[in-house]
NUDREN-295179 format. One line per 8 residues: their letters; for each residue x, z, y of N, C-alpha, C, CB. Coordinates in nm, 3 decimals. Atoms other than C-alpha are relative to their C-alpha. Glycine has a CB too. Example, Ala and Ser with C-alpha at 12.3 -4.5 7.8 and 13.67 -1.06 7.14 Angstrom:
BEGIN
AS) 0.089/0.000/-0.119/1.230/0.780/-0.450/0.090/0.000/0.120/-0.099/0.125/0.003; -0.082/-0.006/-0.119/1.367/0.714/-0.106/-0.077/0.073/0.109/0.041/-0.142/0.046
//
This chain:
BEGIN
XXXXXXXX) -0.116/-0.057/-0.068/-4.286/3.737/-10.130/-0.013/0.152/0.008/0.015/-0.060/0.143; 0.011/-0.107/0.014/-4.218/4.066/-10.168/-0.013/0.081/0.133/0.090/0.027/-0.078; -0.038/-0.039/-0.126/-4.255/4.332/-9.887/0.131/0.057/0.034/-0.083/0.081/0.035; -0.143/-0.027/-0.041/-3.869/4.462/-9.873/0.016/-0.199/0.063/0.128/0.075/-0.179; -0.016/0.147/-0.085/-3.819/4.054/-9.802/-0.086/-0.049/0.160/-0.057/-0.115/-0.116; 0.049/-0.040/-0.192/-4.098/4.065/-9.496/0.066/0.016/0.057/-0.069/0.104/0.057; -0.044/-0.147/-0.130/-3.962/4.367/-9.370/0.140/-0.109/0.010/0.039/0.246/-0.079; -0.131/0.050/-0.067/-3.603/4.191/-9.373/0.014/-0.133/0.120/0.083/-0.043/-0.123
XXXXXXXX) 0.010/0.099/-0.087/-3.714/3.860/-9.216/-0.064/0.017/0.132/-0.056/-0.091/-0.060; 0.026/-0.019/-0.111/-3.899/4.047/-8.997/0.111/0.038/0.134/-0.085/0.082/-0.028; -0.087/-0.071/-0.070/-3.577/4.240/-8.874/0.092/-0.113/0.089/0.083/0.093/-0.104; -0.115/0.081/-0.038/-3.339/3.979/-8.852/-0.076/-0.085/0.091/0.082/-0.079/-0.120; 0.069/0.073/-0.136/-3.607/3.755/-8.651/-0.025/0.054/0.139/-0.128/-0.034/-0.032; 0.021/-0.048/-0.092/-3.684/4.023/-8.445/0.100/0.047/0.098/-0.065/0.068/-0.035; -0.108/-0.047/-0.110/-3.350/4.142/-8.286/0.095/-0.050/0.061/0.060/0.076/-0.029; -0.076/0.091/-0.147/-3.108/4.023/-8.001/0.061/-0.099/-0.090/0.143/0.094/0.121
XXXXXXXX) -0.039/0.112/0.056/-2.972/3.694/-8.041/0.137/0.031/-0.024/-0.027/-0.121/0.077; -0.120/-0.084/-0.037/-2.615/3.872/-7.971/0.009/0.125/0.050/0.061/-0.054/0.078; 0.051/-0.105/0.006/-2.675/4.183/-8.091/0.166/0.131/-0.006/-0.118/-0.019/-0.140; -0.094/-0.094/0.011/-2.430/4.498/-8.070/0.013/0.053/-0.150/-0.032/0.106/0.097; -0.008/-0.068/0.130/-2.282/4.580/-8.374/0.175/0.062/-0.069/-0.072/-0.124/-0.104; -0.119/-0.003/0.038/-1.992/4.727/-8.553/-0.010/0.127/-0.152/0.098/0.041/0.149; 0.014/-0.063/0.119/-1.866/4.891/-8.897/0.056/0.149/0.024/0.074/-0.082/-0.113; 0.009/-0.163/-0.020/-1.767/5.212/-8.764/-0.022/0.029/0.166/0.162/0.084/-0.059
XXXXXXXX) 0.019/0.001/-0.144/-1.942/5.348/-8.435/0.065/0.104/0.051/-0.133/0.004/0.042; -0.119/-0.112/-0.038/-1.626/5.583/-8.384/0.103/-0.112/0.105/0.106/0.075/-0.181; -0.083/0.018/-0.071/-1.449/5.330/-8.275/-0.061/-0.153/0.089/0.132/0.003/-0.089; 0.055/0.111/-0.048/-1.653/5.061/-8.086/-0.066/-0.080/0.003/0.025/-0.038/0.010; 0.064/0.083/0.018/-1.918/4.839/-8.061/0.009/-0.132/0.037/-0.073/0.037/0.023; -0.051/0.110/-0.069/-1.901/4.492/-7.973/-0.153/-0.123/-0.037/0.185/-0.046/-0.074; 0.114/0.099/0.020/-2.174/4.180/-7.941/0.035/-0.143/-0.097/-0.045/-0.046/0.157; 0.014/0.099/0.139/-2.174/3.897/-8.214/-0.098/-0.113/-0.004/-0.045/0.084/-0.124
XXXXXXXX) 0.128/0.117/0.061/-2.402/3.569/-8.323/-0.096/0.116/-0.097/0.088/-0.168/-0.134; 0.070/-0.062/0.094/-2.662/3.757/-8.524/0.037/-0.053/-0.095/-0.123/0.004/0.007; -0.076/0.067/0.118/-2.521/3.592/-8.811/0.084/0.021/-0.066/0.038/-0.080/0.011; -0.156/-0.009/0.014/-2.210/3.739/-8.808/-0.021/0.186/0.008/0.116/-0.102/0.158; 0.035/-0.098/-0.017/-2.375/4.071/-8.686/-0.061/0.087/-0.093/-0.049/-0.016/0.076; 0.087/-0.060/0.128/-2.606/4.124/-9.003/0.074/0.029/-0.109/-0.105/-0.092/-0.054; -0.100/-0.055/0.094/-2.285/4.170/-9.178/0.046/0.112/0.031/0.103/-0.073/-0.019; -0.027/-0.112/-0.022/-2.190/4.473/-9.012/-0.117/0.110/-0.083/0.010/0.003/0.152
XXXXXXXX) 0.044/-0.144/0.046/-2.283/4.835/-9.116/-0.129/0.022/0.121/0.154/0.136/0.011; 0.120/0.017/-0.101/-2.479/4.834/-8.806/0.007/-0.044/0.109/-0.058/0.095/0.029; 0.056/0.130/-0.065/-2.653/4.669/-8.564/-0.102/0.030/0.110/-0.072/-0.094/-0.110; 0.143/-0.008/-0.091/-2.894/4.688/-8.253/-0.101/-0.059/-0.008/0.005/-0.024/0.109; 0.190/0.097/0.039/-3.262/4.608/-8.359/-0.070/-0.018/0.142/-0.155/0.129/-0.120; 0.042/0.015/-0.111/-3.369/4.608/-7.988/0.086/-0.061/0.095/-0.038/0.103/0.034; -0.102/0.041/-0.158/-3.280/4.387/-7.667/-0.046/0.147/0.100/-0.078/-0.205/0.111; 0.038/-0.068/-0.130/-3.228/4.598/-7.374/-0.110/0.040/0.095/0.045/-0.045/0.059
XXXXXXXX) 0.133/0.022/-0.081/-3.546/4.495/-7.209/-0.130/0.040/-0.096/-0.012/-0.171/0.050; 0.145/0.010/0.062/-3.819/4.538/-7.506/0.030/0.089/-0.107/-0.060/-0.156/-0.051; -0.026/-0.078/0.144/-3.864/4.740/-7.788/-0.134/-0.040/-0.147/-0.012/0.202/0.052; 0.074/0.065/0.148/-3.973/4.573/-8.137/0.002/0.156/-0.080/0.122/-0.158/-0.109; -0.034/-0.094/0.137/-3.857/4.894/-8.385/0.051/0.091/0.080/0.108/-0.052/-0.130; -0.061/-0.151/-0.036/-3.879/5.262/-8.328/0.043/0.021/-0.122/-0.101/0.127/0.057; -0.059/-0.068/0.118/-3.609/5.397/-8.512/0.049/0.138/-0.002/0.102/-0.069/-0.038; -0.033/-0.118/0.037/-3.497/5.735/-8.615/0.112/0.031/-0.118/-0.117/0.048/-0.029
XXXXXXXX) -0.155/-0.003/0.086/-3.168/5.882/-8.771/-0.058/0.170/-0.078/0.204/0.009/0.148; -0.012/-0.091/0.064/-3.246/6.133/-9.038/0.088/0.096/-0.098/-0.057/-0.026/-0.022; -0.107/-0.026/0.043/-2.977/6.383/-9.130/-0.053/0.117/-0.109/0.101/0.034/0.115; -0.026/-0.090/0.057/-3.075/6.554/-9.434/-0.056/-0.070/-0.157/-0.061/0.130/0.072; 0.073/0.035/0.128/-3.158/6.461/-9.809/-0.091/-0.004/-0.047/0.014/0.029/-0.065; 0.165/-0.002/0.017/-3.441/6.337/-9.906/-0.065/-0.081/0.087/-0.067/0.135/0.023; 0.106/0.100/-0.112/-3.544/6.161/-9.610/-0.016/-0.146/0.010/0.039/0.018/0.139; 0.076/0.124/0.021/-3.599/5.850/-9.747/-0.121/-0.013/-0.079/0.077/-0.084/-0.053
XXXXXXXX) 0.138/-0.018/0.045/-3.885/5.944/-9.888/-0.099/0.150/0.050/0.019/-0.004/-0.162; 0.087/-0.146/-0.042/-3.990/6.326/-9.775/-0.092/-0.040/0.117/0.111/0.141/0.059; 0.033/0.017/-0.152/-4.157/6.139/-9.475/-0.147/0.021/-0.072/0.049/-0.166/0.108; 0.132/-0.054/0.078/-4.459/6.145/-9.733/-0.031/0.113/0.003/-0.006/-0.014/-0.124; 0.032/-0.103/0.056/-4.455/6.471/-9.846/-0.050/0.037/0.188/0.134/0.089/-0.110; 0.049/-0.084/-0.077/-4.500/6.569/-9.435/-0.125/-0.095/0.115/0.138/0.075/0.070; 0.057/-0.004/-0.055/-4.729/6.339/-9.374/-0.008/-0.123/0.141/0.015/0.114/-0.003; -0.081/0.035/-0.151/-4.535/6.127/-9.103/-0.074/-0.205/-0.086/0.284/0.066/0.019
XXXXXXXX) 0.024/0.092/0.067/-4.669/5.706/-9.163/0.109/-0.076/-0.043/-0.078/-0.060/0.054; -0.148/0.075/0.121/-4.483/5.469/-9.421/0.086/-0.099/0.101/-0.076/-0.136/-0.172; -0.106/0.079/-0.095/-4.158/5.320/-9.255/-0.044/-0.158/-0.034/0.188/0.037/-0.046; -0.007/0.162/0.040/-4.137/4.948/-9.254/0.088/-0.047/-0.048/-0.009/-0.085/0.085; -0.106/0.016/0.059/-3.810/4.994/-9.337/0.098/0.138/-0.027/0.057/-0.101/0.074; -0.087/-0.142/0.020/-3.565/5.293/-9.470/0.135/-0.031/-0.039/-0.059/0.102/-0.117; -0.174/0.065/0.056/-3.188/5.259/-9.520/0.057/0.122/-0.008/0.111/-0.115/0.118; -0.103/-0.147/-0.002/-3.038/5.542/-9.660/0.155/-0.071/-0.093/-0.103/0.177/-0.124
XXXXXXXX) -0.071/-0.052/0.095/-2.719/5.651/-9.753/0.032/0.006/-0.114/-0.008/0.056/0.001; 0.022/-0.043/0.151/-2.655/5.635/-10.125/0.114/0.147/-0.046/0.044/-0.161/-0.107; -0.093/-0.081/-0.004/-2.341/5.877/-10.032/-0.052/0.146/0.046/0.099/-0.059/0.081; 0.067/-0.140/-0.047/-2.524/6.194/-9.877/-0.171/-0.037/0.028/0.088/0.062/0.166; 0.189/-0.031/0.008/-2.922/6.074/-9.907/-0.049/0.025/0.144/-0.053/0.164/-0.102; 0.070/-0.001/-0.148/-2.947/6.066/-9.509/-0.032/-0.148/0.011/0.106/0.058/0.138; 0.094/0.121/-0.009/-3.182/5.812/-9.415/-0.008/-0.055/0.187/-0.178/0.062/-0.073; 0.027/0.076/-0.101/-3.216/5.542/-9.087/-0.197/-0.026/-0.032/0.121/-0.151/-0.007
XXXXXXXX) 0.117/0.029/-0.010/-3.636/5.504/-9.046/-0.031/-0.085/0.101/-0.062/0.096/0.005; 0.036/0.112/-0.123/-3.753/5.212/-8.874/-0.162/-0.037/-0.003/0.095/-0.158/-0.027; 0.160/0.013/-0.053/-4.118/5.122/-8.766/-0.010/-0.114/0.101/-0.058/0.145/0.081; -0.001/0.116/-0.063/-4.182/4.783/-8.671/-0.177/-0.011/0.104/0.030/-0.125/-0.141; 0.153/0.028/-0.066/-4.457/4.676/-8.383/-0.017/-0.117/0.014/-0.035/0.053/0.132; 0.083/0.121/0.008/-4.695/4.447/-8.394/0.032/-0.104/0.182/-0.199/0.075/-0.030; 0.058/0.055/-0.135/-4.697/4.357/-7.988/0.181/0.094/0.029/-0.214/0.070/0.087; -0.153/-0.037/-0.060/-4.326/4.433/-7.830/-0.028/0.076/0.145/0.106/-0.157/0.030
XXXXXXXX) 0.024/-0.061/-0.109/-4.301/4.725/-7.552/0.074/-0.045/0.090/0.007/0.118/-0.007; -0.097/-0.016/-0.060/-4.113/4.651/-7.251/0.082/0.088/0.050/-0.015/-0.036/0.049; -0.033/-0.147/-0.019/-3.924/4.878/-7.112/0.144/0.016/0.158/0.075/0.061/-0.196; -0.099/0.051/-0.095/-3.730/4.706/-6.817/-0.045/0.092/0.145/-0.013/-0.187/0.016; 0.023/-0.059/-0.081/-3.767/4.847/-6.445/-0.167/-0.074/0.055/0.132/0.003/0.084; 0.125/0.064/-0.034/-4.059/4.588/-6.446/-0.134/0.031/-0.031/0.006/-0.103/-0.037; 0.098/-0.041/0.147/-4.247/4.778/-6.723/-0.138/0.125/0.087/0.147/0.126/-0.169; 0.124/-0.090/-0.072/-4.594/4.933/-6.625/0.024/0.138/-0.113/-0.200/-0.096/-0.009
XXXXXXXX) -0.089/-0.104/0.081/-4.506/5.306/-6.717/-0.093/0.045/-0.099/0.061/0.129/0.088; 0.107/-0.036/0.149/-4.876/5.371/-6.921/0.025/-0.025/-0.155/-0.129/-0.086/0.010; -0.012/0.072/0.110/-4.759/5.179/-7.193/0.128/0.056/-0.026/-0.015/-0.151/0.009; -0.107/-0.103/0.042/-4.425/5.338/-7.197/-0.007/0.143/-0.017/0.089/-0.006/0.079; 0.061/-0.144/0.021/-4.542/5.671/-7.186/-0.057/0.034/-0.156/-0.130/0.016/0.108; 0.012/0.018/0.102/-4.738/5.596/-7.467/0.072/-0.016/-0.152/-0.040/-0.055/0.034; -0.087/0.000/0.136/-4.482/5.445/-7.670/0.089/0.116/-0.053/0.093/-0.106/0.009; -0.119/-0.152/0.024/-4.256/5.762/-7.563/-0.056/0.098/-0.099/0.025/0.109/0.158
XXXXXXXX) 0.092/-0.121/0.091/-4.525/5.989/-7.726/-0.015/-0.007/-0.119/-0.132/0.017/0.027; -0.021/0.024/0.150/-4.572/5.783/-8.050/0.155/0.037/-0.045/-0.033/-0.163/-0.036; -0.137/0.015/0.068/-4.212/5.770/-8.103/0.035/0.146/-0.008/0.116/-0.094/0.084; -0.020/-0.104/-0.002/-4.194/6.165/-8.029/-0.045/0.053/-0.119/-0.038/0.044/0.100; 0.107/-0.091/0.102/-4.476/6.259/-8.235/0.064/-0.014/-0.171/-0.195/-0.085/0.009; -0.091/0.014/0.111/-4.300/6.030/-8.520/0.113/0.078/-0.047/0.045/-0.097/0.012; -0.147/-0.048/0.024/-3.957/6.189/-8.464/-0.047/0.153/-0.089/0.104/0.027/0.178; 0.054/-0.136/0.037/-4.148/6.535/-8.511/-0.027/0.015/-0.117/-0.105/0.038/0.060
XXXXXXXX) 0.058/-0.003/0.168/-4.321/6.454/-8.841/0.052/-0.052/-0.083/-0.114/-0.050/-0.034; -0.133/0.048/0.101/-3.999/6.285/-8.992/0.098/0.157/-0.025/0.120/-0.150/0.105; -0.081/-0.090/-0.046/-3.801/6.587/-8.847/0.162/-0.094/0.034/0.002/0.129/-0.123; -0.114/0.096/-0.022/-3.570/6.318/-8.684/0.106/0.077/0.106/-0.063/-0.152/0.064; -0.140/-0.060/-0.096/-3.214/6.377/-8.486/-0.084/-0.009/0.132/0.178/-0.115/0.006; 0.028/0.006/-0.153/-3.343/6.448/-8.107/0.129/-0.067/0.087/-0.029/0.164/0.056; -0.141/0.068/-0.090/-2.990/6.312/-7.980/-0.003/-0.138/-0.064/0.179/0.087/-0.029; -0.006/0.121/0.042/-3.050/5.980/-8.151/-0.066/-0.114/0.111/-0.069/0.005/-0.135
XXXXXXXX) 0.078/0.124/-0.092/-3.095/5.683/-7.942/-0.095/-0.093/-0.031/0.079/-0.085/0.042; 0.089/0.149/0.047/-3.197/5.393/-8.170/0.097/-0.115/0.041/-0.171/-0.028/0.094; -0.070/0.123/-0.046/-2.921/5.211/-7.998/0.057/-0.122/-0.127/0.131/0.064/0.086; -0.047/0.023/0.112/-2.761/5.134/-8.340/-0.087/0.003/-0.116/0.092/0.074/-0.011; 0.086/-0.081/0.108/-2.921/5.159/-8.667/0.087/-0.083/-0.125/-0.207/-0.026/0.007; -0.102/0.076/0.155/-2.782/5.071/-9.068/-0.087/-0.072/-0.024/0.050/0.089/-0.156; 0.005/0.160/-0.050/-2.785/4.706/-9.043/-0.076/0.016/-0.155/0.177/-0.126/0.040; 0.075/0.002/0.120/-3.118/4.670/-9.346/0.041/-0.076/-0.123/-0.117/-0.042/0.031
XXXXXXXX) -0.058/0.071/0.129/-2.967/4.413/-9.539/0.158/0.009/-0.047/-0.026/-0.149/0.020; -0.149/-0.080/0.055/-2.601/4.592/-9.619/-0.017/0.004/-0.089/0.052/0.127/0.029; 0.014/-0.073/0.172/-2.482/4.637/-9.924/0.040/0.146/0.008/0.120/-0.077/-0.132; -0.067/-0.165/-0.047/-2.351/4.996/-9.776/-0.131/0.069/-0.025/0.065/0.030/0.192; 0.124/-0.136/-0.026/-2.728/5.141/-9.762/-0.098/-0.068/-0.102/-0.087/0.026/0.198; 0.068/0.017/0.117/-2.998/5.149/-10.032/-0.136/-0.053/0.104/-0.013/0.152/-0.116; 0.159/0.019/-0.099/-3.323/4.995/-9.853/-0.118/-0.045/-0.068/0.007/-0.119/0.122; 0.134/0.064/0.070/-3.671/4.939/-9.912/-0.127/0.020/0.107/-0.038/0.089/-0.159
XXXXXXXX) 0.166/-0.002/-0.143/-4.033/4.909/-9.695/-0.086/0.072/-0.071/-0.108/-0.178/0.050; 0.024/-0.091/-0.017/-4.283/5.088/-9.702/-0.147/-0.079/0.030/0.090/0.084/0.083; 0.082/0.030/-0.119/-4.516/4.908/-9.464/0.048/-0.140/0.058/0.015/0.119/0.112; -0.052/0.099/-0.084/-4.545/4.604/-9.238/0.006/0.045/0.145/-0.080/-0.122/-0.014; -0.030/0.003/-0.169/-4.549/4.569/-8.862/-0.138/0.152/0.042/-0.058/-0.226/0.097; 0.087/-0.133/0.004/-4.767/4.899/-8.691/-0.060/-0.106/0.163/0.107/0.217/0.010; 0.069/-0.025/-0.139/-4.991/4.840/-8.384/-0.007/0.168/0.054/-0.164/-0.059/-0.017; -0.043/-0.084/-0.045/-4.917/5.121/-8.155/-0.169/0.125/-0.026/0.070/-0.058/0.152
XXXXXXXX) 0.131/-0.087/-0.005/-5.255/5.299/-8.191/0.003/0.004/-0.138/-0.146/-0.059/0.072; -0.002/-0.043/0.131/-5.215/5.293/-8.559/0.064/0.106/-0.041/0.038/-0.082/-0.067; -0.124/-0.108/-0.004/-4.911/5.473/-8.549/-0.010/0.131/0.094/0.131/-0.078/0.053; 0.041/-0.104/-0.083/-5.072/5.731/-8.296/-0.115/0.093/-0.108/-0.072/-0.072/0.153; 0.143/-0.070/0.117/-5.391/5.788/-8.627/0.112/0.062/-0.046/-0.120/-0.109/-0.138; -0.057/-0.094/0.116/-5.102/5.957/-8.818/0.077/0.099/0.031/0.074/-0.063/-0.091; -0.053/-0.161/-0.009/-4.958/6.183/-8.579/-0.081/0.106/0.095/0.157/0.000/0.062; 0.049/-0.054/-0.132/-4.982/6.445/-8.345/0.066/-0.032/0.167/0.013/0.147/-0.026
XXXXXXXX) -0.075/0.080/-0.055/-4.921/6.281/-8.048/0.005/0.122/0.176/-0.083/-0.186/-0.008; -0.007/-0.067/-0.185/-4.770/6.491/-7.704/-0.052/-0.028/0.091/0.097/-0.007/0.076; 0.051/0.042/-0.111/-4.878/6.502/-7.428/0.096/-0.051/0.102/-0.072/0.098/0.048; -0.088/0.037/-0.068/-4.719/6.333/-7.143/0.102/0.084/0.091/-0.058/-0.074/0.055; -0.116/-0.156/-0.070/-4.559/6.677/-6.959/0.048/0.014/-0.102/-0.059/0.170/0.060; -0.138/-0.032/0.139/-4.410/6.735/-7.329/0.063/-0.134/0.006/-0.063/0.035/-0.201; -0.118/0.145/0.036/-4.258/6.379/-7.329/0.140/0.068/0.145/-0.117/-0.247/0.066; -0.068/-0.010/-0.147/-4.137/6.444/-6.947/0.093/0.158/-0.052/-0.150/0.020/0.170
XXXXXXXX) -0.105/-0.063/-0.005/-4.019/6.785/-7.023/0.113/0.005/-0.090/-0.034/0.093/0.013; -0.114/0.009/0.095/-3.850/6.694/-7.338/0.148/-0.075/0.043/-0.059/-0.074/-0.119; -0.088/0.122/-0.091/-3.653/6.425/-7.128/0.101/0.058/0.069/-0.083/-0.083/0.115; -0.113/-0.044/-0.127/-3.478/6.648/-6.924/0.097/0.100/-0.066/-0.078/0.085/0.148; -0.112/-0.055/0.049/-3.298/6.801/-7.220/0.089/-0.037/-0.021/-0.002/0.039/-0.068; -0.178/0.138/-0.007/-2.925/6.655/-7.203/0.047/-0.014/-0.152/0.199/0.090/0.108; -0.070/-0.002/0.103/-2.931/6.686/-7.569/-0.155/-0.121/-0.074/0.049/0.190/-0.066; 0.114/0.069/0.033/-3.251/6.459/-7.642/0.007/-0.157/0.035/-0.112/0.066/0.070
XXXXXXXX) -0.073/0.100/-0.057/-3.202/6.094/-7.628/-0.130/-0.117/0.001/0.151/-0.037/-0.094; 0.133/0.087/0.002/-3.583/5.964/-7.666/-0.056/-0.111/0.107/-0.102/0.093/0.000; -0.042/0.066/-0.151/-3.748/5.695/-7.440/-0.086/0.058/0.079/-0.013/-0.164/0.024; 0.047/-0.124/-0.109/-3.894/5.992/-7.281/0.115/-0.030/0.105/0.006/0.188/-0.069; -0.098/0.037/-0.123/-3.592/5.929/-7.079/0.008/-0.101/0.083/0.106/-0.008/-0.031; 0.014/0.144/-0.045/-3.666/5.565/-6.942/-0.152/0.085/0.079/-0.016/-0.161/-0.153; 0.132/-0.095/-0.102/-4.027/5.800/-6.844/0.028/0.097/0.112/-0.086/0.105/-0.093; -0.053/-0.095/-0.123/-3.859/6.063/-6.639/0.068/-0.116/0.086/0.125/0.139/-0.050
XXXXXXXX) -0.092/0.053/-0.098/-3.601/5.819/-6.486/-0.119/-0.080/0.071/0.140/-0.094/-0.062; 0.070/0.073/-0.117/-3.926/5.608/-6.366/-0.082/0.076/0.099/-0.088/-0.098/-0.052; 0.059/-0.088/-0.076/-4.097/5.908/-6.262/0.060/0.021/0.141/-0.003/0.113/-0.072; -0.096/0.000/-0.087/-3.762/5.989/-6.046/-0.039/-0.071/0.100/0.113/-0.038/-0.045; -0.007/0.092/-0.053/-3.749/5.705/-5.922/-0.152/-0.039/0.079/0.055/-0.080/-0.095; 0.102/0.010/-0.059/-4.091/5.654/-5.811/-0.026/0.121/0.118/-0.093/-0.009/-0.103; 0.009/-0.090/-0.111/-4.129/5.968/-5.600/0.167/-0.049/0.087/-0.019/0.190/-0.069; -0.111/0.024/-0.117/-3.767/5.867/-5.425/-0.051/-0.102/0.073/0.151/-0.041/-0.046
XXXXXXXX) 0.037/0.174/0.019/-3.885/5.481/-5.426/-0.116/0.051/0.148/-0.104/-0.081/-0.220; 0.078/0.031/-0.061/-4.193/5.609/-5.257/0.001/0.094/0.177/-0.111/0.013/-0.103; -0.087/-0.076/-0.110/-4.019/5.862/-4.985/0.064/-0.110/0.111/0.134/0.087/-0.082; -0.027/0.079/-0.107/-3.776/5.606/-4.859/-0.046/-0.140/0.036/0.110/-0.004/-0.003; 0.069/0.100/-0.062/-4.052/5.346/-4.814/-0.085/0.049/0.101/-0.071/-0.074/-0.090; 0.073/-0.085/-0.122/-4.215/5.595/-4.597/0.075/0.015/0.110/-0.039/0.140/-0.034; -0.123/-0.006/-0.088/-3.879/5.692/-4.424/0.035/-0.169/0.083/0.140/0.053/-0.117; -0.008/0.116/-0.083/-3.815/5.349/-4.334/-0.106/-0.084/0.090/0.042/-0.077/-0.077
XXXXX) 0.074/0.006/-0.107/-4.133/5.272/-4.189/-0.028/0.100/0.114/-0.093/-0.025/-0.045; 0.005/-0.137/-0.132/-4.118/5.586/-3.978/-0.124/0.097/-0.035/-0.038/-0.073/0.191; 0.079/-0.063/0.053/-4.412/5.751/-4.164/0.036/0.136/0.002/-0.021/-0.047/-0.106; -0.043/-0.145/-0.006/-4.243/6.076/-4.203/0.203/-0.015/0.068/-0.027/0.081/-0.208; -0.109/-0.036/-0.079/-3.898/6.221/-4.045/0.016/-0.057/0.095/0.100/-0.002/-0.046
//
């Protein structure tokens, strides 16, 4: 079995059962049978709660392959463009992050940093979510792998990985859409969280 076939069975196994998808994201997304979803242009590779595939939206030619030339590790999957040569990069994990309000934040932190360090050494869109990505098995996008599944410490040997004040301060740029932002909002939230549990026992004020 080839690895472009993996990588696809990996995708389609791995993402929501009723996944968000649609053929132009100008005008709406909407949820689907995965079945029905893998026919769209694109598609959400992540549930809400976990994250299987860091992805990245690369807007410039070449970037389905220049990820070599800088260095950055081999996608698991790439879907470019055959119309302007901009490339979708995806990076599958071995062990699934959570990322719910339940989620211990070490491990998110972490993932925030790999996925930074990646974005950096792709030279990926900073306003990209990942919410969406070009659905791998389209006939709209040229695709191919690269790689199989990454354990998160693998994917940390190939970059340079931030530190956690660069994740946090990157987070608080309104133009940055990383899950540095799921890290600040728990940060937030934890110093309020831990205020009005004080306030209500009468601890302070």
């Amino acid at each position: 079995m080839s690895a472009l076939r993996n990588a696809l069975e990996l995708f389609q196994d791995t993402i929501p059962a009723r996944p968000r998808c649609t053929d132009n994201k100008h005008l709406g997304q909407y949820h689907q049978p995965k079945d029905k979803a893998l026919q769209r242009r694109l598609v959400q590779p992540n549930t809400d709660g976990r994250v299987v595939w860091l992805c990245f939206d690369v807007d410039r030619r070449g970037a389905a392959l220049d990820w070599d030339d800088r260095g950055a590790p081999p996608p698991t999957l790439v879907m470019e463009n055959p119309l302007n040569h901009h490339a979708h990069l995806a990076y599958a994990l071995e062990a699934p992050v959570p990322k719910t309000e339940a989620a211990r934040p070490k491990p998110l932190m972490y993932l925030a940093s790999v996925q930074e360090g990646i974005r950096r050494a792709i030279g990926g869109d900073m306003g990209y979510s990942g919410g969406l990505i070009k659905t791998p098995c389209h006939e709209a996008w040229r695709t191919q792998s690269y790689a199989g599944a990454y354990a998160l410490s693998d994917l940390a040997d190939w970059i340079t990985l931030p530190s956690p004040a660069e994740v946090l301060k990157k987070a608080r740029n309104p133009d940055y859409a990383g899950l540095g932002r799921n890290c600040l909002l728990f940060e937030m939230l934890k110093t309020y969280g831990c205020r009005a549990v004080r306030k209500f026992w009468g601890v302070e004020g």
